[in-house]
BAKOL-288280 format. One line per field, with one value per atom (N, C-alpha, C, CB): residue number from 1; residue in one letter; atom name; x, y, z negated. Coordinates in nm, 3 decimals. Each point is the difference from the previous one (the first is absolute). Glycine has a CB too. Layout:
BEGIN
marnu: c(NUM ...);
finu: c(A ...);
torfi: c(CA ...);
x: c(X ...);
y: c(Y ...);
z: c(Z ...);
END
This chain:
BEGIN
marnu: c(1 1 1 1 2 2 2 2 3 3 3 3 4 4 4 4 5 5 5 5 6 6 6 6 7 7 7 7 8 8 8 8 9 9 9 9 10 10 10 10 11 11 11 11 12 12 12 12 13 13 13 13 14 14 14 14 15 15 15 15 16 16 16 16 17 17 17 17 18 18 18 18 19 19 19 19 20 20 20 20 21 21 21 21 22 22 22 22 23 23 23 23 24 24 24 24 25 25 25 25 26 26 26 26 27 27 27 27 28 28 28 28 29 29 29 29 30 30 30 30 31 31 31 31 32 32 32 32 33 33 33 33 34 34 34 34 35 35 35 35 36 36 36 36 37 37 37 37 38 38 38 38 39 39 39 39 40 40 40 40 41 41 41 41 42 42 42 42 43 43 43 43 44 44 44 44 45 45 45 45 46 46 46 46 47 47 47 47 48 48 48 48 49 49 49 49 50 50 50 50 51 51 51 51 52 52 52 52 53 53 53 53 54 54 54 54 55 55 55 55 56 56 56 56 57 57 57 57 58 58 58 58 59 59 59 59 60 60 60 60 61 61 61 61 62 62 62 62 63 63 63 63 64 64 64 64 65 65 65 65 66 66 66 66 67 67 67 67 68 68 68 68 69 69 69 69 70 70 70 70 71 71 71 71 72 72 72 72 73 73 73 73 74 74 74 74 75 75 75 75 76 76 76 76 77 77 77 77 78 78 78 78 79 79 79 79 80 80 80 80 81 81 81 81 82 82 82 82 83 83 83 83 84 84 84 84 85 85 85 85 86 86 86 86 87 87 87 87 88 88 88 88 89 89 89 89 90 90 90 90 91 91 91 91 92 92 92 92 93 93 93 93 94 94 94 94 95 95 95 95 96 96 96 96 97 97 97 97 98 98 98 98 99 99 99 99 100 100 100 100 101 101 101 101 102 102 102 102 103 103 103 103 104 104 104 104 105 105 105 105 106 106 106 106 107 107 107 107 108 108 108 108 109 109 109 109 110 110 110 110 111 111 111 111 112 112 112 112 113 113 113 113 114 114 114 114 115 115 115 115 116 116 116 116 117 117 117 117 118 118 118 118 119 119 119 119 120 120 120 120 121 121 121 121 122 122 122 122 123 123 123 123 124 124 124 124 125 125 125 125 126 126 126 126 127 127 127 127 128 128 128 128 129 129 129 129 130 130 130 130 131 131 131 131 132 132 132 132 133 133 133 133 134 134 134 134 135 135 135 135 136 136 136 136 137 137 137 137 138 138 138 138 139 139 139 139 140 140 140 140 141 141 141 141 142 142 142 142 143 143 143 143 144 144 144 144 145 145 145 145 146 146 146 146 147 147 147 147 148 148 148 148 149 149 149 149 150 150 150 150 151 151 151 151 152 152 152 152 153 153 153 153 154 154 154 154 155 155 155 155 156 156 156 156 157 157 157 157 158 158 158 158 159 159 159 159 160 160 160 160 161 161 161 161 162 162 162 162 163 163 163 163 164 164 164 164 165 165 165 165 166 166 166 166 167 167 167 167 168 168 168 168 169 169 169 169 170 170 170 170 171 171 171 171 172 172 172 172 173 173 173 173 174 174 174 174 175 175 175 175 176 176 176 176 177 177 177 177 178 178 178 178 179 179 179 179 180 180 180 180 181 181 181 181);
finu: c(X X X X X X X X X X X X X X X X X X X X X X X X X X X X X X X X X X X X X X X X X X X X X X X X X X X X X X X X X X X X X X X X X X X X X X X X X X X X X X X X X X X X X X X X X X X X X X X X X X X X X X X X X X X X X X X X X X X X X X X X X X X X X X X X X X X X X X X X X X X X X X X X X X X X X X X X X X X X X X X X X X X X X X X X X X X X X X X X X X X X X X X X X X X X X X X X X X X X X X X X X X X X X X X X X X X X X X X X X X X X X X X X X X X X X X X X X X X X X X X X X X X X X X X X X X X X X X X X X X X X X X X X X X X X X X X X X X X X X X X X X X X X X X X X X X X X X X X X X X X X X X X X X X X X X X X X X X X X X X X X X X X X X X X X X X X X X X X X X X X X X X X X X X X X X X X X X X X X X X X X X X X X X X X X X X X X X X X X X X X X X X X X X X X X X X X X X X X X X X X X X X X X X X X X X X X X X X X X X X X X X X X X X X X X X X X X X X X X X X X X X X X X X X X X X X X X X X X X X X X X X X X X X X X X X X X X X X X X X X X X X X X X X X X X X X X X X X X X X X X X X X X X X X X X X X X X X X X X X X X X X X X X X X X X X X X X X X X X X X X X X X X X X X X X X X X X X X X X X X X X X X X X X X X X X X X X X X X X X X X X X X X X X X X X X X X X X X X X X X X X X X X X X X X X X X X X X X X X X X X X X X X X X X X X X X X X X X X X X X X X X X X X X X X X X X X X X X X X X X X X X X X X X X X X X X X X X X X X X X X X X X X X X X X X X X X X X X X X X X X X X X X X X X X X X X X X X X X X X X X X X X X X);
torfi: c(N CA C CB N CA C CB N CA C CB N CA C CB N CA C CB N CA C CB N CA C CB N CA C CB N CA C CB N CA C CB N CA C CB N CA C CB N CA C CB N CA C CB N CA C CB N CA C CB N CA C CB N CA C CB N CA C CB N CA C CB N CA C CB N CA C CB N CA C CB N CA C CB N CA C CB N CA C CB N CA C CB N CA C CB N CA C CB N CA C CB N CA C CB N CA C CB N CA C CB N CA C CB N CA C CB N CA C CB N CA C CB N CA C CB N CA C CB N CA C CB N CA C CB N CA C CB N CA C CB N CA C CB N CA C CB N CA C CB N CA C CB N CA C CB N CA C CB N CA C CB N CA C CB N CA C CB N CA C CB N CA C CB N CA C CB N CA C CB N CA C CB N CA C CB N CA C CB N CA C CB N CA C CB N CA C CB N CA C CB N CA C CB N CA C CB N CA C CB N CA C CB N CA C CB N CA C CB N CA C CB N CA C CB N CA C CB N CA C CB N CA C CB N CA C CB N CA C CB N CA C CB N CA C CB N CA C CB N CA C CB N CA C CB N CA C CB N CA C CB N CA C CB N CA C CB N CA C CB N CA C CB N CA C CB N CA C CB N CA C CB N CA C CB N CA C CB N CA C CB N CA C CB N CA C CB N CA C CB N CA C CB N CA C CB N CA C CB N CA C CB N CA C CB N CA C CB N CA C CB N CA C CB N CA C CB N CA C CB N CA C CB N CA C CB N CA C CB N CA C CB N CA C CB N CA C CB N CA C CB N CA C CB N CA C CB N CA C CB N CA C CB N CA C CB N CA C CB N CA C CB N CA C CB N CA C CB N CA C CB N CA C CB N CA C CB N CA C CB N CA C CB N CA C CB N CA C CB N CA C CB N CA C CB N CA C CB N CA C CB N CA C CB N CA C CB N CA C CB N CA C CB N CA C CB N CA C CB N CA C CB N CA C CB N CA C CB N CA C CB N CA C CB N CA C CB N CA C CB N CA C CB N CA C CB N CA C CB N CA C CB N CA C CB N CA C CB N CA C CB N CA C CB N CA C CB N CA C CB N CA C CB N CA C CB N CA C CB N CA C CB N CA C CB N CA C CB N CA C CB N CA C CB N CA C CB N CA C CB N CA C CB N CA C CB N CA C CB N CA C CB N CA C CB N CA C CB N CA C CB N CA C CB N CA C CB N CA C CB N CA C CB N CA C CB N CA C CB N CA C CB N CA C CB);
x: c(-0.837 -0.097 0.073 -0.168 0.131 0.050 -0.125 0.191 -0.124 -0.123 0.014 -0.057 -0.058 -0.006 0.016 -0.193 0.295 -0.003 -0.067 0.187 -0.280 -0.134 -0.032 -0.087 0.094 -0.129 -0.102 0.078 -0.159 -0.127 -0.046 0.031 0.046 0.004 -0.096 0.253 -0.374 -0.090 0.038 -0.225 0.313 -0.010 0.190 -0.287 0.395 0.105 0.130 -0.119 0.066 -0.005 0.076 -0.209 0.256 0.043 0.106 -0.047 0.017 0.087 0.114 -0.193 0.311 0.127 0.072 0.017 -0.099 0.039 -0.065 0.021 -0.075 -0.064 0.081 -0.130 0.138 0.092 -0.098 0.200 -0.329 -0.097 -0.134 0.073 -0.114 -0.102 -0.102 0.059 -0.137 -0.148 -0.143 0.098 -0.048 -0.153 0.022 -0.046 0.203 -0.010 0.078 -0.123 0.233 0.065 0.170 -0.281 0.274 0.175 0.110 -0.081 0.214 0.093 0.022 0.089 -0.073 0.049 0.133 -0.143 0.215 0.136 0.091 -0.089 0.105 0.023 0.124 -0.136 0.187 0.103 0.048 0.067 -0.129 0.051 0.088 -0.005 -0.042 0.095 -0.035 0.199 -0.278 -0.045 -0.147 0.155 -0.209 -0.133 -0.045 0.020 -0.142 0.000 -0.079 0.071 -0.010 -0.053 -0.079 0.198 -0.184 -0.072 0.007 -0.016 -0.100 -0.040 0.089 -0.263 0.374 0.053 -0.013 0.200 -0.293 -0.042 -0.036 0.103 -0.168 -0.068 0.005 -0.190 0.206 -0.017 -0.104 0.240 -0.180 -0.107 0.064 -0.080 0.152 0.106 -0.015 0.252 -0.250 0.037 0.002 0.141 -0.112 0.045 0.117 -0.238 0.222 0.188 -0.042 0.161 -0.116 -0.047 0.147 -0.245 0.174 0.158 0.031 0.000 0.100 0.007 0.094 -0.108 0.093 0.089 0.035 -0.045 0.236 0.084 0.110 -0.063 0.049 0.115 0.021 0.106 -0.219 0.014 0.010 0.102 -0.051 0.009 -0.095 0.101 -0.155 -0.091 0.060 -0.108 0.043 0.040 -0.136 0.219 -0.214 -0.094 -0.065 0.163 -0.296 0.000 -0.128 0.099 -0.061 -0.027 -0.046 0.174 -0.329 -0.074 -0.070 -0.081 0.089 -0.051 -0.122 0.213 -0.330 -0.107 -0.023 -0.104 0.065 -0.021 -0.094 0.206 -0.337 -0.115 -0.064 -0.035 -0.023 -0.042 -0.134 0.122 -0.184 -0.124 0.007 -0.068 0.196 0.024 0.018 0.153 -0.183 -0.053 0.178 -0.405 0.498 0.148 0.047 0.072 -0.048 0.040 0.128 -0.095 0.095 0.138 0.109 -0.100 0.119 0.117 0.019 -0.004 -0.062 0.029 0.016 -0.157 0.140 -0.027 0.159 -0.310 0.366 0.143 0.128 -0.113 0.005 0.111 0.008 -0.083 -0.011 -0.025 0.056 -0.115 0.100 0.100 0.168 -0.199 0.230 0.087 0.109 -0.126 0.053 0.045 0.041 -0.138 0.006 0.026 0.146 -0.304 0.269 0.099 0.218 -0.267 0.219 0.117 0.028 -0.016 -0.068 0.033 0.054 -0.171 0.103 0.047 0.126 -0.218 0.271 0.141 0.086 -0.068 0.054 0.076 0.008 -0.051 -0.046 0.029 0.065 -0.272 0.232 0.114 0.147 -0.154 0.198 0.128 0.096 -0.150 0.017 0.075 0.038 -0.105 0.177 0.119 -0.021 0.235 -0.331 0.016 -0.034 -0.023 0.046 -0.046 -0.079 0.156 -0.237 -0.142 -0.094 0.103 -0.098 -0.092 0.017 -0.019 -0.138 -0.037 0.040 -0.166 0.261 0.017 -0.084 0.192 -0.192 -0.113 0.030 -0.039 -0.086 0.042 -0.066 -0.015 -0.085 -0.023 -0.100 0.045 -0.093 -0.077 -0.073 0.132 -0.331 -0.053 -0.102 0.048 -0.125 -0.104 -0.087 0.101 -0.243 -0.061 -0.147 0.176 -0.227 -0.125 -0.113 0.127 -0.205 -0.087 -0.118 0.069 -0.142 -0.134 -0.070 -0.053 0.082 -0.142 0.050 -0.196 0.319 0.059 0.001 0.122 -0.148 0.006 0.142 -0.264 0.339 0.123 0.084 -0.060 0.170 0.069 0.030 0.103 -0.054 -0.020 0.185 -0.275 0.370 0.095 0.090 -0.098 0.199 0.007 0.164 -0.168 0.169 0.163 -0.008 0.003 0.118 0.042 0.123 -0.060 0.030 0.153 -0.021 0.075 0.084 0.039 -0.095 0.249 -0.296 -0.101 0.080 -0.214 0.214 0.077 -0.083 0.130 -0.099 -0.054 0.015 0.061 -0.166 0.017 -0.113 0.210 -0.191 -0.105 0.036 -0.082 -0.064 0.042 0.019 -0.143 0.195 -0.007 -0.078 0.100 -0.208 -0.125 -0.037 -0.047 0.095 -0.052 0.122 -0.161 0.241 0.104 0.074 0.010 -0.116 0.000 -0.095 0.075 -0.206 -0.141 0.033 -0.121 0.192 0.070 0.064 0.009 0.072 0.093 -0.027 0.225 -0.325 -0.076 0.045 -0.104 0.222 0.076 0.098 -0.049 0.114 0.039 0.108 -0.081 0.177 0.111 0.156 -0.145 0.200 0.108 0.031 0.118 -0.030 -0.018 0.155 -0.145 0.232 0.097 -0.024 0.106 -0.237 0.010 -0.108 0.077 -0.132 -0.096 0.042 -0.153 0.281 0.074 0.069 0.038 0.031 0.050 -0.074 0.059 -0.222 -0.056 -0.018 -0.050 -0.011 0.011 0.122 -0.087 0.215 0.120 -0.031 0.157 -0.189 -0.011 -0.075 0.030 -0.084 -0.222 0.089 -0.253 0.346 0.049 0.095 -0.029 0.104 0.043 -0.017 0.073 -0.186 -0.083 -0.051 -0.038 0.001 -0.029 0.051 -0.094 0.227 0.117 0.009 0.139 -0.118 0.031 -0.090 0.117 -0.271 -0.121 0.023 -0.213 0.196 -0.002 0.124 -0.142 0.265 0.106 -0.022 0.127 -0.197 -0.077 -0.073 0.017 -0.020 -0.206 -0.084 0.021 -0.018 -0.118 -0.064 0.103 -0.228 0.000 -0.160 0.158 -0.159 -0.083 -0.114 0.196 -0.297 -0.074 -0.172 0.167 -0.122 -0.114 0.034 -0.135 0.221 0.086 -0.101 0.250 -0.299 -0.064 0.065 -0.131 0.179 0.076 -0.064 0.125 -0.260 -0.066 0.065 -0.220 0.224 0.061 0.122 -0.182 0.274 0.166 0.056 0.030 0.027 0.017 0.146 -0.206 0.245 0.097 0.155 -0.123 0.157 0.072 0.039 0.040 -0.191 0.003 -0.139 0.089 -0.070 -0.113 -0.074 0.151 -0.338 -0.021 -0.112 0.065 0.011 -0.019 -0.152 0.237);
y: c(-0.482 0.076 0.096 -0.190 0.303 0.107 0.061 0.072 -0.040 0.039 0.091 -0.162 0.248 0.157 0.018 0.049 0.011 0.023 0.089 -0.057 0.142 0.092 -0.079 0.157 -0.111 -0.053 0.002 0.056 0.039 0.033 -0.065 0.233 -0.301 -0.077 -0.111 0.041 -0.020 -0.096 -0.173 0.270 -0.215 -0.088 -0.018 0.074 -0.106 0.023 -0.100 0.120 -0.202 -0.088 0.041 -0.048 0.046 0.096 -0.048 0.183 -0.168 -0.106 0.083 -0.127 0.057 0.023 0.108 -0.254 0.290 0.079 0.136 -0.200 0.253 0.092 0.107 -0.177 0.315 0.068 0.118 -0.008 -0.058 0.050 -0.117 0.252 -0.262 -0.062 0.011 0.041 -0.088 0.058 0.012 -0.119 0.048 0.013 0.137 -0.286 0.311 0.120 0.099 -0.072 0.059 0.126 -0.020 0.231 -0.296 -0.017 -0.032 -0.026 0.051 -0.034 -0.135 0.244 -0.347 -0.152 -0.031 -0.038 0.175 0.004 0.069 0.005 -0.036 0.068 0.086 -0.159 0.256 0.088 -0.008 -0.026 -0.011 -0.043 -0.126 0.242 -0.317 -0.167 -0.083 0.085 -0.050 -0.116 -0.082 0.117 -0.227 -0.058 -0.121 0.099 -0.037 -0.125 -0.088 0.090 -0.235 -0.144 -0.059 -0.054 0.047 -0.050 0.025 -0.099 0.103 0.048 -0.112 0.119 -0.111 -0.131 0.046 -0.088 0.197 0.039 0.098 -0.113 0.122 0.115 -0.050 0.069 0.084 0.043 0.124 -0.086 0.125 0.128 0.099 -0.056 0.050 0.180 -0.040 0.066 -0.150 0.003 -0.142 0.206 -0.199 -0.169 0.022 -0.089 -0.084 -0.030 -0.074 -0.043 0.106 -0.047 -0.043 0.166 -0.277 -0.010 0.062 -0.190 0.311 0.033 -0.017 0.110 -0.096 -0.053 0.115 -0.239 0.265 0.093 -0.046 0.119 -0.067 -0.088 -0.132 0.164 -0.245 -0.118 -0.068 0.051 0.029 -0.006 -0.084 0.195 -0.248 0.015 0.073 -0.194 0.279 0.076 -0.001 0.196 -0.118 -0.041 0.174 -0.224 0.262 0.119 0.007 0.063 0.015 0.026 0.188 -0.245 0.182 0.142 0.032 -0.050 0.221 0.018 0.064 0.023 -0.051 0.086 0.045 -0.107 0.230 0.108 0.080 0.012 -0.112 0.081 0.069 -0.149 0.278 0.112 -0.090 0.263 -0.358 -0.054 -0.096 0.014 -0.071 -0.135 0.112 -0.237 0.328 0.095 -0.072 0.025 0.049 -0.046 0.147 -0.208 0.195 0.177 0.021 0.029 0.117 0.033 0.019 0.039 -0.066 -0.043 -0.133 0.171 -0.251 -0.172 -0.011 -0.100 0.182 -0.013 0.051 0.064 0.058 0.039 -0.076 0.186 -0.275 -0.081 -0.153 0.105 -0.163 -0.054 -0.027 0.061 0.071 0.062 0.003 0.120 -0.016 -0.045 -0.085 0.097 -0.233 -0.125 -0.077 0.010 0.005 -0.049 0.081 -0.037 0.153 0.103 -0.099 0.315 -0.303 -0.062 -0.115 0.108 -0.198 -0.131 -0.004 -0.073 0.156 0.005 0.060 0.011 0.072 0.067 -0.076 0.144 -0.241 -0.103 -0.140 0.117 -0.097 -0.179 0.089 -0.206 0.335 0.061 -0.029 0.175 -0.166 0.069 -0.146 0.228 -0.318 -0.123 -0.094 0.025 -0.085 -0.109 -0.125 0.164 -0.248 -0.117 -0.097 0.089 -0.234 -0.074 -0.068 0.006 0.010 -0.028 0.110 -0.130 0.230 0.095 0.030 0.074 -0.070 0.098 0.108 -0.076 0.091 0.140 0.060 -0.044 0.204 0.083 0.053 0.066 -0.043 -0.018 0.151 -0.307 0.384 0.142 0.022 0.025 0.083 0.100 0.057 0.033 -0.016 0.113 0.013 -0.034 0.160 0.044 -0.047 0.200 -0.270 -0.008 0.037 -0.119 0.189 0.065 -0.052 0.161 -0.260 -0.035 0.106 -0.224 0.200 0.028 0.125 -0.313 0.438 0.030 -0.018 -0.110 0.086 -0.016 0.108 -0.155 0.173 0.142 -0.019 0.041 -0.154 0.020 -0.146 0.173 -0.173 -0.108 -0.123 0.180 -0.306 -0.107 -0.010 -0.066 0.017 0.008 -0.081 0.081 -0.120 -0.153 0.004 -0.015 -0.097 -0.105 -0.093 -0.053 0.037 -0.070 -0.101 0.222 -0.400 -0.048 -0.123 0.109 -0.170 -0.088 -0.139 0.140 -0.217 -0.111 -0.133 0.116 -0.163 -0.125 -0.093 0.097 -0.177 -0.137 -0.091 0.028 -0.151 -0.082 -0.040 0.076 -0.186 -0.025 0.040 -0.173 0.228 0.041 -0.126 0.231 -0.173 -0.101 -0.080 0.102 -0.121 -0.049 -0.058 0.133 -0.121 -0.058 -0.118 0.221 -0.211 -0.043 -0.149 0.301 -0.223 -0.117 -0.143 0.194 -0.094 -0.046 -0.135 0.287 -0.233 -0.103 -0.139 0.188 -0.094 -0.125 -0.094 0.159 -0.156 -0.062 -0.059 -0.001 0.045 0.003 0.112 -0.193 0.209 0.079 0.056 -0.110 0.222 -0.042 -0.010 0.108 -0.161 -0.039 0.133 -0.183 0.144 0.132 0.055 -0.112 0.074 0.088 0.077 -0.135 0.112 0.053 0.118 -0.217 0.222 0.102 0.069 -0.112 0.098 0.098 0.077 -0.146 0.074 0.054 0.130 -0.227 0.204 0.119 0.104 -0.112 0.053 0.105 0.102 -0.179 0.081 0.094 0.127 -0.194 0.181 0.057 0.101 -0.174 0.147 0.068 0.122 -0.288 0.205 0.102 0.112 -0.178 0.122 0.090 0.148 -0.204 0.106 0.121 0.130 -0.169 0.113 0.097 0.086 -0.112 0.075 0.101 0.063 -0.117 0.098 0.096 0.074 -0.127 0.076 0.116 0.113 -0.192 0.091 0.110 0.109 -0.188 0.134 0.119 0.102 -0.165 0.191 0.086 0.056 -0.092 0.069 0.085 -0.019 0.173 -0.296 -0.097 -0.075 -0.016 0.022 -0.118 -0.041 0.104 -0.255 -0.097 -0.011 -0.136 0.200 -0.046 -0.091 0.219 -0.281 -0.100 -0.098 0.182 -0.268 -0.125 -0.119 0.069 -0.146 -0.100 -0.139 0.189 -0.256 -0.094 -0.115 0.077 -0.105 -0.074 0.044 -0.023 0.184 0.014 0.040 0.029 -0.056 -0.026 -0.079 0.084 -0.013 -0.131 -0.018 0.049 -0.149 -0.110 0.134 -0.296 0.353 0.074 0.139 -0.211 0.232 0.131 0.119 -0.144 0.243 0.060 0.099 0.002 -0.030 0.025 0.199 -0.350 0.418 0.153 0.031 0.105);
z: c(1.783 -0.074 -0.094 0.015 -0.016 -0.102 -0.105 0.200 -0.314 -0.087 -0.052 -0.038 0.044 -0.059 -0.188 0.241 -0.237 -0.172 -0.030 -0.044 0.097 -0.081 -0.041 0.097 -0.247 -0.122 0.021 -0.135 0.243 0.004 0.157 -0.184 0.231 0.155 -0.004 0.047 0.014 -0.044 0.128 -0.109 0.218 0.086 -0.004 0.153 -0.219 0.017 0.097 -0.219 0.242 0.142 0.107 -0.047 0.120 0.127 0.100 -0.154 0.255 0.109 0.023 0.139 -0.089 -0.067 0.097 -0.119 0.218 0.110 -0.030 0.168 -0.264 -0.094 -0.052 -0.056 0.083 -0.088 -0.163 0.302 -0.240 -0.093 -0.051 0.131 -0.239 -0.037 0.120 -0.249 0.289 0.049 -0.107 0.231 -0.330 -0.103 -0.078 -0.061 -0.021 0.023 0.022 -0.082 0.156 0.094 -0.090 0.059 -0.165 -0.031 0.043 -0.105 0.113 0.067 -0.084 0.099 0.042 -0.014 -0.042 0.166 -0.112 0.055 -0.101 0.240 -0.391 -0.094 -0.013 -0.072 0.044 0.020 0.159 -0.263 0.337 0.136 -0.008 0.074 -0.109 0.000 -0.093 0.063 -0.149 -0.059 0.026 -0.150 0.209 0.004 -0.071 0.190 -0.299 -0.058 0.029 -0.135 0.086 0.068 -0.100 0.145 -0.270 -0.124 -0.063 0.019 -0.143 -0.156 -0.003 -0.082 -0.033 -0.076 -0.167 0.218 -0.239 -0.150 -0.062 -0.004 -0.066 -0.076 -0.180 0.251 -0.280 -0.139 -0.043 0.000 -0.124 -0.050 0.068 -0.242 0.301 0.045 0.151 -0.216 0.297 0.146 0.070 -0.056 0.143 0.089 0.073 0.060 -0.023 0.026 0.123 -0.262 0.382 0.120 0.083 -0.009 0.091 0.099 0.117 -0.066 0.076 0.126 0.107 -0.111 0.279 0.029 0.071 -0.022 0.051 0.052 0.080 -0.177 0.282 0.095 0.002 -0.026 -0.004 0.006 -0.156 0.246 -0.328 -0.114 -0.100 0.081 -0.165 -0.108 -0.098 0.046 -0.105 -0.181 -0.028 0.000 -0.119 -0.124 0.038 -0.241 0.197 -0.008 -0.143 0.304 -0.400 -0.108 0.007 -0.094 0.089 0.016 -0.174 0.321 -0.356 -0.134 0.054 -0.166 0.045 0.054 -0.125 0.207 -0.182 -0.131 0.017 -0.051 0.081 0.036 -0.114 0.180 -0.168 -0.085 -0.022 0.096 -0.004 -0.055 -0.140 0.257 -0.263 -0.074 -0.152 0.222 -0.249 -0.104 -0.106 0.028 0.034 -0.049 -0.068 0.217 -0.338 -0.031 0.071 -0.255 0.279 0.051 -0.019 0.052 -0.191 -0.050 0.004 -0.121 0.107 0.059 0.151 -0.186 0.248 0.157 0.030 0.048 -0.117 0.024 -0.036 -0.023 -0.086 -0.080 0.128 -0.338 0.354 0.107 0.100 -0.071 0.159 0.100 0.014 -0.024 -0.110 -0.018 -0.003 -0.021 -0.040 -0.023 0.126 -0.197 0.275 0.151 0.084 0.010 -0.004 0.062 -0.040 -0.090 -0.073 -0.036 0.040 -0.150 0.133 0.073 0.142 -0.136 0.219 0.144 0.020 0.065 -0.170 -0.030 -0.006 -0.104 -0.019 -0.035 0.087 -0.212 0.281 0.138 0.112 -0.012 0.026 0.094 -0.024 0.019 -0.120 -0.082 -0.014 -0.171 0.091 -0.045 0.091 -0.179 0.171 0.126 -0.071 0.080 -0.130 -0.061 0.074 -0.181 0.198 0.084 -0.064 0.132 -0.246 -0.067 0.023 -0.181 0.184 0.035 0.117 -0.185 0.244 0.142 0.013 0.015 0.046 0.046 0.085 -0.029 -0.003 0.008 0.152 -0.279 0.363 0.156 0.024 0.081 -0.151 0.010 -0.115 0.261 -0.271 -0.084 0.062 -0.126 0.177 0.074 -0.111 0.277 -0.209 -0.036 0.140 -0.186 0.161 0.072 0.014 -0.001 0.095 0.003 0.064 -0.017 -0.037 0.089 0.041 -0.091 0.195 0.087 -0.129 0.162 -0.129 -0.122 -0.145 0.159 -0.196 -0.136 -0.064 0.058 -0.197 -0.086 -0.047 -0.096 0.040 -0.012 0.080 -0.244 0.234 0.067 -0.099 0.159 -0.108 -0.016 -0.035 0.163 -0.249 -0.034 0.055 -0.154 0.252 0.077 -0.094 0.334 -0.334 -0.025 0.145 -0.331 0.404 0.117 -0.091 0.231 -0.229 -0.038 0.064 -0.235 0.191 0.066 -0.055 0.041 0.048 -0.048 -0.008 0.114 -0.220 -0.063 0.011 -0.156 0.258 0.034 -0.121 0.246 -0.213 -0.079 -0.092 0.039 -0.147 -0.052 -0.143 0.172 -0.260 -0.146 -0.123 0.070 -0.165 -0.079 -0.034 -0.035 0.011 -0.016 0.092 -0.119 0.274 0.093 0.021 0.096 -0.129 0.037 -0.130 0.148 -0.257 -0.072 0.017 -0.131 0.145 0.051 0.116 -0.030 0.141 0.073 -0.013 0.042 -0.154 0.020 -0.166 0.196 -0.256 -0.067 -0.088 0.139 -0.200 -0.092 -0.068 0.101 -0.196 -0.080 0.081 -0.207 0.207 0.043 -0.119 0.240 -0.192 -0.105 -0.101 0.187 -0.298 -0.122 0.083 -0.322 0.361 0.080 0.095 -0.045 0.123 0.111 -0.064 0.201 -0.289 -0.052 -0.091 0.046 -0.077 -0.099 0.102 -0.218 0.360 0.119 0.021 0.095 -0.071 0.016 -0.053 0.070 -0.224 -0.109 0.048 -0.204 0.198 0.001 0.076 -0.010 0.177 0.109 -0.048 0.154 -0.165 -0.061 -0.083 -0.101 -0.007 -0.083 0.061 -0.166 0.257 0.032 0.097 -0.086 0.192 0.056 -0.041 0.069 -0.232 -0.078 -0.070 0.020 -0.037 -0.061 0.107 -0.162 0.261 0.122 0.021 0.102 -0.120 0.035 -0.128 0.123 -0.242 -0.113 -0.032 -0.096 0.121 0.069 0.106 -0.045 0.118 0.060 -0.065 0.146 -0.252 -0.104 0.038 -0.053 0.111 0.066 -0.077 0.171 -0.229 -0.114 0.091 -0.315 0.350 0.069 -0.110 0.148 -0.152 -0.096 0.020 -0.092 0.216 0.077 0.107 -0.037 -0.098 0.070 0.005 -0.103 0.174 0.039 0.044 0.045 -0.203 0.036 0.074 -0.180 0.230 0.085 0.142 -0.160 0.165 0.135 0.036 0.025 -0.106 0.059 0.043 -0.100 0.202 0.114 0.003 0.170 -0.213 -0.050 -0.033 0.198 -0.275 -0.034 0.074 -0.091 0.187 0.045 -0.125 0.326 -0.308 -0.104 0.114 -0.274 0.308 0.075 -0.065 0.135 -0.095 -0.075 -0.001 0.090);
END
């Protein structure tokens, strides 16, 4: 099954042999190689869907900056921006806590007045903190959680040495000393 990322896709469903929606006419087949398999999330700016490439799974992180969601346009550039940079910086950066960044498109769905902003990265398996505590139904030792801190910390000197500064860290969802962007 593949699923249409028009916002405005009332049927987004679509069998996997598809190089266009049929409900309403979008390409399945994103920059030519990417198809996505699942919503794995939404916010106020966009969703974070899973797509798959050569066999691959990655993460794909779409912005939406619809003129309806009544967003001024200076928050919308600032916005943009922000995203644009991020996808700069998971390109650029080599860390083995952060996803590295797998492409950058502009994407146009069916009938779109403007395009849809895409991030392509590497998808970090595994379970998050919270889930992972949740599990195992106990605390985990104070060495092995200063261990992380450490990591955590250092991921972040390395992002913020870039002029990267992370400002929507979700320590429920870090997954065991990787930082998921």
């Amino acid at each position: 099954m593949s699923l249409c990322v028009n916002p405005r896709c009332l049927k987004p469903d679509s069998p996997d042999n598809r190089l266009f929606c049929p409900a309403c006419g979008s390409e399945l087949l994103l920059s030519g190689r990417y198809r996505v398999s699942r919503l794995m999330g939404q916010g106020g700016f966009g969703k974070t869907y899973e797509v798959a490439h050569t066999g691959t799974s990655k993460v794909l992180k779409i912005l939406q900056l619809d003129k309806d969601k009544n967003i001024p346009s200076q928050s919308r550039a600032k916005v943009l921006y922000l995203f644009q940079q991020e996808a700069r910086v998971l390109m650029q950066l080599n860390h083995p806590g952060v996803p590295k960044g797998d492409g950058y498109f502009e994407f146009w769905p069916r009938n779109a007045q403007e395009p849809l902003h895409c991030l392509v990265m590497e998808k970090i398996e595994g379970a998050d903190l919270h889930k992972y505590i949740s599990r195992r139904r106990r605390p985990i030792d104070q060495d092995l959680a200063v261990k992380w801190l450490y990591e955590l910390t250092a991921i972040l000197e390395r992002v913020h040495g870039e002029n990267f500064f992370h400002r929507d860290i979700k320590p429920h969802l870090l997954s065991r000393g990787k930082m998921p962007c």
